[in-house]
Each structure stands twice: as structure tokens, then as C-alpha cells.
Legacy VTK file of the C-alpha trace (Angstrom):
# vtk DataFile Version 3.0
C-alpha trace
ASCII
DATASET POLYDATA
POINTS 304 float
0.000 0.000 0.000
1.425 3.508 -1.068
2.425 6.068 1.693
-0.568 8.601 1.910
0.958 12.258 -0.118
1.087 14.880 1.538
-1.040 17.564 0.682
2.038 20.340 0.698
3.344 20.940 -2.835
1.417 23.299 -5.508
1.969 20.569 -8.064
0.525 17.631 -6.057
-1.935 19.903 -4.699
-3.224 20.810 -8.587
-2.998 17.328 -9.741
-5.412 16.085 -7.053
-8.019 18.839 -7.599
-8.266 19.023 -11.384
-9.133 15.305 -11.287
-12.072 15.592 -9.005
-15.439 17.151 -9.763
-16.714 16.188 -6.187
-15.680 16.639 -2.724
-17.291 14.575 0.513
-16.771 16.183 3.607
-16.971 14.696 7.061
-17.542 17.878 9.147
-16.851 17.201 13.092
-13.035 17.073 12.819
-12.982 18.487 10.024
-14.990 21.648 10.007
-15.978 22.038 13.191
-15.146 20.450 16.876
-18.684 21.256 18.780
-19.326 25.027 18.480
-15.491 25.513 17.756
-14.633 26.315 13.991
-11.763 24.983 12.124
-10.320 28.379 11.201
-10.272 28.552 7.013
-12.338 25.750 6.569
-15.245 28.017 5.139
-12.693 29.814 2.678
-11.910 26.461 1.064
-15.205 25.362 0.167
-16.656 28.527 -1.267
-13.786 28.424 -3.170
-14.133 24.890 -4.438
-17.322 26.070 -5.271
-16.644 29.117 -7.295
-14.080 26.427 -8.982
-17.145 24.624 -10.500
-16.505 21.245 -7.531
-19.890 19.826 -6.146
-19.817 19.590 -2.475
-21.657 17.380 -0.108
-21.300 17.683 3.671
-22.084 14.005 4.854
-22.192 13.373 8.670
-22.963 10.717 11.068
-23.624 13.322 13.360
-27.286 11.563 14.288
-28.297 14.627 17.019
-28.636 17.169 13.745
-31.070 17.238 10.743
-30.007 18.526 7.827
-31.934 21.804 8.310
-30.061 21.844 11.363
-26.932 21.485 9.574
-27.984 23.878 7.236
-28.557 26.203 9.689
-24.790 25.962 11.553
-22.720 25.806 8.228
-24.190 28.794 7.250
-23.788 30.783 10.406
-19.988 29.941 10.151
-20.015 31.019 6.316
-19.986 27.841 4.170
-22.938 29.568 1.986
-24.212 25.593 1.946
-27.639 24.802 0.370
-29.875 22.066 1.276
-28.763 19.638 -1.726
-25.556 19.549 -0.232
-26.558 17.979 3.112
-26.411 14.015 3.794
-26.699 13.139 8.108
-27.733 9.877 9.500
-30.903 10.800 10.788
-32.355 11.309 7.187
-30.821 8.265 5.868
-32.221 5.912 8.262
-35.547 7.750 7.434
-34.961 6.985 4.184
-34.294 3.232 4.979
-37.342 3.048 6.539
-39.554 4.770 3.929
-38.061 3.024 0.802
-38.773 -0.460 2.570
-41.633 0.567 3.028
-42.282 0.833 6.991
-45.817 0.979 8.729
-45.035 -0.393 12.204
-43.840 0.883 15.472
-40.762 1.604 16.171
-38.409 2.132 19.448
-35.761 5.020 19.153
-32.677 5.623 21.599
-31.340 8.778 20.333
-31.329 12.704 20.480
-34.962 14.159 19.757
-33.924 15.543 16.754
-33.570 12.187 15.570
-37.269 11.130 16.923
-38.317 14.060 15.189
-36.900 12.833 11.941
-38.613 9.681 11.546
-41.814 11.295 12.986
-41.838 13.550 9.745
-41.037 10.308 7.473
-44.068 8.553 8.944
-42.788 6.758 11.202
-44.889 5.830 14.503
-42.478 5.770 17.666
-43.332 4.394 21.099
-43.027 6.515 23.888
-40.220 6.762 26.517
-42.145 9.166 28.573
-41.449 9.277 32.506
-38.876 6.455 32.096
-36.562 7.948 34.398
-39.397 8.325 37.436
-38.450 4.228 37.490
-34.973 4.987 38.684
-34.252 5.659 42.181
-30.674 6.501 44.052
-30.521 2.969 45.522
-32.842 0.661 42.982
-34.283 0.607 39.765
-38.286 -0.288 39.488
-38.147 -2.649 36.751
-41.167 -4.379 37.630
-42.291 -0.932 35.789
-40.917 -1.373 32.992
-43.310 -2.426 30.028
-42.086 -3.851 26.557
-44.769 -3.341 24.199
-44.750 -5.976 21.564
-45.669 -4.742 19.075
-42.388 -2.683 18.496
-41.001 -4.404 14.942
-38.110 -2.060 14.453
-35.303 -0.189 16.904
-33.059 2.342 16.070
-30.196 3.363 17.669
-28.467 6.680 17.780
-26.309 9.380 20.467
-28.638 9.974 23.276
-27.534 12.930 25.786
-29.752 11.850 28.670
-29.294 7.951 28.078
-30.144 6.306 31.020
-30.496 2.266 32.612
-33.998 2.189 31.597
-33.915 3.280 28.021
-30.896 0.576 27.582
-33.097 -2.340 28.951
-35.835 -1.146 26.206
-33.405 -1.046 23.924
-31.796 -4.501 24.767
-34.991 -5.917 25.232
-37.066 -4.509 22.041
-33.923 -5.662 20.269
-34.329 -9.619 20.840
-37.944 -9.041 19.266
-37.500 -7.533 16.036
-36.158 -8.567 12.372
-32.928 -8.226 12.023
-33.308 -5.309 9.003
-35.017 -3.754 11.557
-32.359 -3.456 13.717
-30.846 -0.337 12.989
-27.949 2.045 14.297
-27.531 5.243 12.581
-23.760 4.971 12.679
-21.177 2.682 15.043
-18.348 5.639 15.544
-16.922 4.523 18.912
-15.902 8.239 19.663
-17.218 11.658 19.159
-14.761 14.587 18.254
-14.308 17.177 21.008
-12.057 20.077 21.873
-9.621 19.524 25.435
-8.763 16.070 24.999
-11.967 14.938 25.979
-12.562 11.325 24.977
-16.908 11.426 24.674
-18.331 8.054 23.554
-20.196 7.689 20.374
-22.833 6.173 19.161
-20.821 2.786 18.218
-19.984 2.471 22.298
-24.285 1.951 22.854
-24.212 -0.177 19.521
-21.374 -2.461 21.142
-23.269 -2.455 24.109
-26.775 -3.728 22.985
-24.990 -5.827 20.932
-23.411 -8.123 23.561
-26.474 -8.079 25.462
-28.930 -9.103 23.276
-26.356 -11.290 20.956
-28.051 -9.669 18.114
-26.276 -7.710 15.616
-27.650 -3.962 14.402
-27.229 -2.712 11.109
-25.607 0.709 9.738
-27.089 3.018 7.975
-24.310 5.769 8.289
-20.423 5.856 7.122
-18.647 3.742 6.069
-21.202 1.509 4.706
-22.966 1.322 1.205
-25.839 2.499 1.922
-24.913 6.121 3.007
-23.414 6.484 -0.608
-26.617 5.304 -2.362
-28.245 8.354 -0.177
-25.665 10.617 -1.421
-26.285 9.561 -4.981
-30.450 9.972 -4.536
-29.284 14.130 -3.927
-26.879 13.848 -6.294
-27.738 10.994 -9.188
-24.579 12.450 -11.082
-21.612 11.640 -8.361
-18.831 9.746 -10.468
-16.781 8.211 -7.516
-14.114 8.075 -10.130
-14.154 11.785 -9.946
-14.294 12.056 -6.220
-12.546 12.847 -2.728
-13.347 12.137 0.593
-12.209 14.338 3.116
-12.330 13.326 6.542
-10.717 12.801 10.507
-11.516 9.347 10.846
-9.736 5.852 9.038
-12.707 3.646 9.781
-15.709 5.659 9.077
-14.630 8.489 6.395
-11.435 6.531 4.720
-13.173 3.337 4.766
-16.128 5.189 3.267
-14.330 6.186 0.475
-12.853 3.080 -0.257
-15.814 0.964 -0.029
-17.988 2.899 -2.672
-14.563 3.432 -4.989
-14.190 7.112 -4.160
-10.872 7.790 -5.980
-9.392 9.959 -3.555
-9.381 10.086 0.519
-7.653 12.626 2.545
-7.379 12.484 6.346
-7.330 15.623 8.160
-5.538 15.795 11.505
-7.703 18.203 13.364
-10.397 15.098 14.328
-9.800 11.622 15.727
-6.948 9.572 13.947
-3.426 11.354 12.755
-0.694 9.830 10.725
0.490 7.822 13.469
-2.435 5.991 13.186
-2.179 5.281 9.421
1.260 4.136 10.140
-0.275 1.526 12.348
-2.535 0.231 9.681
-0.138 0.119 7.379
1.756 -2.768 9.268
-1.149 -4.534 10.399
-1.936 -4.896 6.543
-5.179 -2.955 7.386
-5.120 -1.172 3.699
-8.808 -0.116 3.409
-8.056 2.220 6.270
-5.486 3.949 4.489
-6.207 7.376 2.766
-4.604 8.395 -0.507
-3.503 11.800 1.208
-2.627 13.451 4.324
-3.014 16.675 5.529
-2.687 17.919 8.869
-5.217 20.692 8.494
-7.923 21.861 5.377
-7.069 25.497 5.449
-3.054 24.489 4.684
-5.166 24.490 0.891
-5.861 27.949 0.543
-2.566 28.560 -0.366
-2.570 27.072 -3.392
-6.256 28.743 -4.552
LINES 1 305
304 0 1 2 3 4 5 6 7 8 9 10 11 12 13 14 15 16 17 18 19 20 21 22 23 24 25 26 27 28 29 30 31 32 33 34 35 36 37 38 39 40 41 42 43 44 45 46 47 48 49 50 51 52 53 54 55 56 57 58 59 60 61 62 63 64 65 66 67 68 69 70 71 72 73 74 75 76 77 78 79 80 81 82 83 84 85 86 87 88 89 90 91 92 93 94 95 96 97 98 99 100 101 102 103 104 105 106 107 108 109 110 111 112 113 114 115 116 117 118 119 120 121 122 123 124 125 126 127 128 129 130 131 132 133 134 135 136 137 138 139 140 141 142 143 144 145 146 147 148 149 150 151 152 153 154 155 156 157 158 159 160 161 162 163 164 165 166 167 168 169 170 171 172 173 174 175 176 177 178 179 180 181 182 183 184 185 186 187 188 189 190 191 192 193 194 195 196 197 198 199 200 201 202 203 204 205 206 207 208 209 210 211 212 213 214 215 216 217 218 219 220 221 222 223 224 225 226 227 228 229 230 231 232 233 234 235 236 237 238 239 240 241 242 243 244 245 246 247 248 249 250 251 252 253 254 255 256 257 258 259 260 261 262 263 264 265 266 267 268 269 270 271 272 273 274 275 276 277 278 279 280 281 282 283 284 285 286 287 288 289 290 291 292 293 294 295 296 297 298 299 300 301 302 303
């Protein structure tokens, strides 16, 4: 497997970009960390835009809808439109609606995400007054009710996760199909400024996972499916003609190689650095392994 190139020479630079008509972007890590913007990251893509590149922002950030996303790009200048936006939370709407999907469903995630599939159609059970069942010394979970006719879960970051959503979760999860078992994404780790270390989504996947010995489907990166999403905005995507840009090796990277996406560039202002590359490279773990390397996306605007 080649060494990634590094992203640091006008003529490298040059050759990459007029061989792409398309750039993905992760954007925690990459354009962002939390409310924190990646300084020049906004100057990049307006210019890739001017340039005549498509651009699609494609997270699996499951707390944010794309109107959400919409909504914070713009505020920190990335003149985005609508088109341009792929998240989890739609595509697992989408999932559901193409199958199509008429039964009830239980969701562990942000509301946002609830909110999602309740505009797609899609009837949820309610969690309502859950946490009145635990107590500083017990848990009540002789008041805890499974209703069976839940035929789908879905699984996505939840900031107030608690004991009793898990057991519904666990528990709703040894009762469905297993299409119907569905995580929005499986990153173990979320990006964050100060060294923190916040668990993702993939930590509650693992979780319900070895409890219920089921296994849950992904509807975010890196999988197949998240591509085909892309491609339903954007029906003209050559992946031959592509880059994806992100911070991590086994979501974004591995996205780009599984759906043939010509070129992948890790960032180092996210989750993995080179260090880590390095370390696939001698386990023989290739797929992880981006074409380029560049420790941050503004370094670009140089050479534009």
C-alpha cells in the first residue's frame, strides 16, 4: 500500500483537484469540533465552489437534521444549500420509507432524531417518565413495560441515556427482524475540543450488541448504503471523480474506499493522525489507508 501524499506541494496539490469534480466532507473534525470552527475551513469550500466542484457535507452526526446542519454551516459562512446535506438521521428515514415501513418503532437517540422519523411517517413508542423508574438505591423494573408490538429499533447518540432506556433497547432488540435493527452509525468516539474522549454512538451499539447477541445494522459511514443516499441528492456523483475528506480511518477513509471514491484525505484536526495510518499500514489494514494526508484543510488555501 502507497504512503498517503502529503497535501504540501502546488503541483501535487493541482494534480489532485483538477481530477475531481466532487468533494465529501466529514464535518466534526474536520470543520468544526462542537461550536469551535476549524479556522479557514469556510474559505476552502466557497472556493471549491466558485471552482465549478460539487460539495456534499455528509455526517454521522445523528443529534442534527439537515436543516439543522444547514442552519450551523451557514452561520460559520460555508454559503451551503440544502442539496448539499447528507446526516444519519435522514438516511435511516430513508431506509425506513423506501422499505416501506408501517409499524412501530423504538428510538434511543437525540430528539432531533425522533423528530426525523416522525416527519417520514414513522410511529415511535413513547419513553415518557422512564426515568421516574430509577431511584438513588434501585431501579423499578417491575415498571418497565415492553410493548410488543415494536417491529423495528433504532439506535443513535442519546444525551440523557439512562439504565432504563438501555433495557428497552436490549430488550425490544431480541424481538424484532434483524433489518429492523438499525444504528444510525457505530463511531466509537465523538470529536471534542480539550482532549476529551466522549463516547459515540458505536460504544451503545457495542453495548446492545453483547447483550442481546443480536447484531444492528448501519445506515451511516462507512457503509454502502450512506453512498446510495448521497447519490439519490446527487444521481450524477462519479466516484471516479471524487474525494473524501475526513478525521476518521474507519468511518470516512473506509467510506471512500468501499464505494470506490478515488481519492481520501485524512485531516488531523479530528480523531486519527498519521500515526495511526502508520499503524494500519503494518497490520496490513489497507482499506483504512487514505490516498492523502493533511494535517489541516485550510493548509489548501494557499494554493487557490
Amino acid at each position: 500500500m502507497p504512503y498517503p501524499k502529503r497535501l504540501d506541494q502546488e503541483t501535487v496539490v493541482k494534480n489532485l483537484f483538477n481530477d475531481i469534480d466532487y468533494i465529501i466532507s466529514d464535518c466534526d473534525g474536520v470543520l468544526w469540533l462542537e461550536k469551535n470552527l476549524i479556522e479557514g475551513t469556510p474559505e476552502f469550500f466557497n472556493k471549491m465552489r466558485s471552482l465549478g466542484k460539487k460539495i456534499v457535507f455528509a455526517t454521522n452526526n445523528n443529534t442534527k437534521s439537515r436543516e439543522n446542519l444547514l442552519t450551523k454551516l451557514n452561520n460559520f459562512g460555508f454559503n451551503a444549500n440544502l442539496n448539499e446535506i447528507m446526516g444519519t438521521s435522514y438516511s435511516v428515514a430513508l431506509y425506513l420509507k423506501n422499505l416501506p415501513f408501517t409499524g412501530k418503532a423504538f428510538c434511543l437517540g437525540n430528539p432531533t432524531l425522533c423528530e426525523e422519523l416522525e416527519k417520514s411517517g414513522i410511529k415511535l413508542v413513547s419513553q415518557k417518565n422512564d426515568e421516574n423508574y430509577i431511584h438513588e438505591d434501585r431501579l423499578e423494573y417491575d415498571r418497565i413495560k415492553i410493548d410488543p408490538e415494536v417491529e423495528a429499533v433504532i439506535v443513535g447518540m442519546d444525551y440523557h441515556l439512562n439504565v432504563v432506556k438501555m433495557i428497552k433497547a436490549c430488550s425490544y432488540a431480541k424481538q424484532v427482524e434483524p433489518h429492523l435493527l438499525i444504528a444510525t452509525n457505530k463511531d466509537s468516539t465523538f470529536p471534542a475540543a480539550g482532549g476529551l474522549i466522549v463516547p459515540g454512538t458505536g460504544s451503545y451499539i457495542e453495548l446492545i450488541e453483547n447483550v442481546s447477541g443480536r447484531k444492528m445494522i448501519s445506515l451511516g459511514k462507512p457503509e454502502k448504503f450512506f453512498f446510495d443516499c448521497i447519490k439519490r441528492l446527487h444521481p450524477e456523483i462519479d466516484p471516479s471523480r471524487s474525494l473524501m475528506i475526513g478525521d476518521r480511518l474507519d468511518t470516512d477513509i473506509l467510506f471512500g474506499h468501499n464505494n470506490g471514491i478515488k481519492y481520501t484525505l485524512l485531516v488531523g484536526t479530528g480523531v486519527h493522525s498519521m500515526s495511526d495510518v502508520e499503524d494500519c499500514m503494518k497490520n496490513g489494514e489497507d482499506r483504512l489507508v487514505p490516498t492523502h494526508y493533511l494535517t489541516n484543510l485550510s493548509d489548501l488555501n494557499q494554493y487557490f
